[in-house]
DRENDO-1510 file (C-alpha; in Angstrom, 1 decimal, always signed):
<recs>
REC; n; res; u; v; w
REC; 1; UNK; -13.6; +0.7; +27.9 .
REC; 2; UNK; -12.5; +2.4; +25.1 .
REC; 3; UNK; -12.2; +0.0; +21.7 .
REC; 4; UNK; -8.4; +1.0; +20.4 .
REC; 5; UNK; -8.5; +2.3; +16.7 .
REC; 6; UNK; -7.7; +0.1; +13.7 .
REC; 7; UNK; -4.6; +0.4; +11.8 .
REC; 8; UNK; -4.0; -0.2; +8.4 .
REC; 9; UNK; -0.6; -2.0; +7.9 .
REC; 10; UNK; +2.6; -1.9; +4.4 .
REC; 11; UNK; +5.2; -3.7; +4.4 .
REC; 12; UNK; +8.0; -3.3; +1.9 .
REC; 13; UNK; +9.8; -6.9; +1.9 .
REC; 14; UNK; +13.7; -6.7; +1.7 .
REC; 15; UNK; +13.4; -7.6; -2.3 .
REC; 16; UNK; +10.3; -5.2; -3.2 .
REC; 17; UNK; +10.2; -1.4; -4.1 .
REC; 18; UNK; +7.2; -0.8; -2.8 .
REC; 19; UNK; +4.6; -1.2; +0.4 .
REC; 20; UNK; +2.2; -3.8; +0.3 .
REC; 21; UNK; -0.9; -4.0; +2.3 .
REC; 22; UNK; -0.9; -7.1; +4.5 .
REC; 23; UNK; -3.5; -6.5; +7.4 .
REC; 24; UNK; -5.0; -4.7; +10.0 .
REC; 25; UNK; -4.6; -4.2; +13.4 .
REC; 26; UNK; -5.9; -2.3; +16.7 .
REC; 27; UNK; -3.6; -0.2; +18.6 .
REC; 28; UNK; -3.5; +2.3; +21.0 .
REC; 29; UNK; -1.2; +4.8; +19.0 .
REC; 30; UNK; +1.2; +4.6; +16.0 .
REC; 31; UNK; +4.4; +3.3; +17.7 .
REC; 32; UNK; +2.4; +0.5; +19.6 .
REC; 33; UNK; +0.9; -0.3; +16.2 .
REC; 34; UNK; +4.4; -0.9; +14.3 .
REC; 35; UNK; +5.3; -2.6; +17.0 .
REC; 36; UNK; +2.9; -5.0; +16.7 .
REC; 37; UNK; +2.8; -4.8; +12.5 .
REC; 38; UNK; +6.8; -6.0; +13.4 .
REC; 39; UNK; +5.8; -8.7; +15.6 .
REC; 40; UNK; +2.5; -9.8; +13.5 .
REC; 41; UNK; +3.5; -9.5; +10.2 .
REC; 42; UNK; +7.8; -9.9; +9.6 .
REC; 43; UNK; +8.2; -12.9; +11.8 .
REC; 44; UNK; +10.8; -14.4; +9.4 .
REC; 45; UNK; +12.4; -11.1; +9.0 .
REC; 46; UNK; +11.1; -10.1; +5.6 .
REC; 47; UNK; +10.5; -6.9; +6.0 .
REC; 48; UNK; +12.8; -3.4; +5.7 .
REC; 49; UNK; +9.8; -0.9; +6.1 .
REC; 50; UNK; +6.7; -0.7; +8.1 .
REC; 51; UNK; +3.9; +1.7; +7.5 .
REC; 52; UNK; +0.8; +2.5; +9.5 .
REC; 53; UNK; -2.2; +4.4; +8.7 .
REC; 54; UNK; -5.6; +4.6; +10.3 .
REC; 55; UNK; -8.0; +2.8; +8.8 .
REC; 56; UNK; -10.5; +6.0; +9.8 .
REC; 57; UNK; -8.0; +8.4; +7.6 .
REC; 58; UNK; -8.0; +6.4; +4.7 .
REC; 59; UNK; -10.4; +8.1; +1.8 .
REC; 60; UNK; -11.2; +5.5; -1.1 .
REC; 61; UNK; -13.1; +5.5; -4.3 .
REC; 62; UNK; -16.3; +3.6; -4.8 .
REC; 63; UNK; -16.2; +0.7; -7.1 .
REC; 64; UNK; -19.4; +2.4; -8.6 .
REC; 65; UNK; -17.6; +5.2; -9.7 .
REC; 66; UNK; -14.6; +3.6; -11.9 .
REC; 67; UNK; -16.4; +4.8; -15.1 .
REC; 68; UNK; -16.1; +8.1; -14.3 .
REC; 69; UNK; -12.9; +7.8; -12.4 .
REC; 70; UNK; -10.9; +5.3; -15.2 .
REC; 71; UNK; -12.9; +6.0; -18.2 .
REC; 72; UNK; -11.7; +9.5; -19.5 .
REC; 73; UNK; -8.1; +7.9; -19.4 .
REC; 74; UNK; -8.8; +5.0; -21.9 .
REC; 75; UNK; -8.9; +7.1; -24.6 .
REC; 76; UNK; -5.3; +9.5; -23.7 .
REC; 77; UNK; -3.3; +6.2; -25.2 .
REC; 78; UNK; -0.3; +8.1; -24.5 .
REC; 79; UNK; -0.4; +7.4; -20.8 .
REC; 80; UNK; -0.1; +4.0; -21.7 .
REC; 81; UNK; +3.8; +2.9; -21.9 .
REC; 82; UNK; +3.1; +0.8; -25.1 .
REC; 83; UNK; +4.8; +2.8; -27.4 .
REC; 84; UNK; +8.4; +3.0; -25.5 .
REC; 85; UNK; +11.0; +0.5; -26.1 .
REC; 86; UNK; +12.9; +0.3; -22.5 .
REC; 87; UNK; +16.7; -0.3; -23.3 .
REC; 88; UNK; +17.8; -3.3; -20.9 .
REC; 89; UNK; +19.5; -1.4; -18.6 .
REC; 90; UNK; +16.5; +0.2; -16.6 .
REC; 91; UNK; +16.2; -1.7; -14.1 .
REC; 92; UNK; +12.6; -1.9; -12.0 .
REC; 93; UNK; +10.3; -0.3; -14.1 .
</recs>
């Protein structure tokens, strides 16, 4: 028997902006797998968005390579939003 790939599941909760990781499950195909992300993971009906990725399509970094990933932005301090004063009515930033 064929072993059914592994999913990668996000929920956005019903007071976030964005999708959070929360597990991992094995499904046959994408619907089945939000299917059971819905039945798994928003039990108490906290979520308003499920996403689902293959765990086989996902492409990551190294933890080895942060220097040369992270490093060359250290020094471009303008990336960094230090130097900004947000005015009080932007909201979620």
């Amino acid at each position: 028997m064929k072993e059914w790939p592994l999913w990668e599941v996000f929920i956005r909760s019903q007071h976030g902006l964005a999708h959070k990781h929360v597990g991992s499950l094995h499904a046959a195909d994408a619907e089945m797998a939000i299917k059971n992300a819905r039945d798994l993971y928003t039990r108490r009906n906290e979520g308003v968005s499920i996403w689902v990725v293959k765990s086989a399509d996902i492409a990551a970094s190294s933890p080895g390579d942060k220097e040369a990933l992270f490093d060359p932005a250290n020094n471009k301090v303008y990336r960094h939003p230090t130097f900004y004063a947000v005015p009080e009515e932007v909201k979620h930033l």
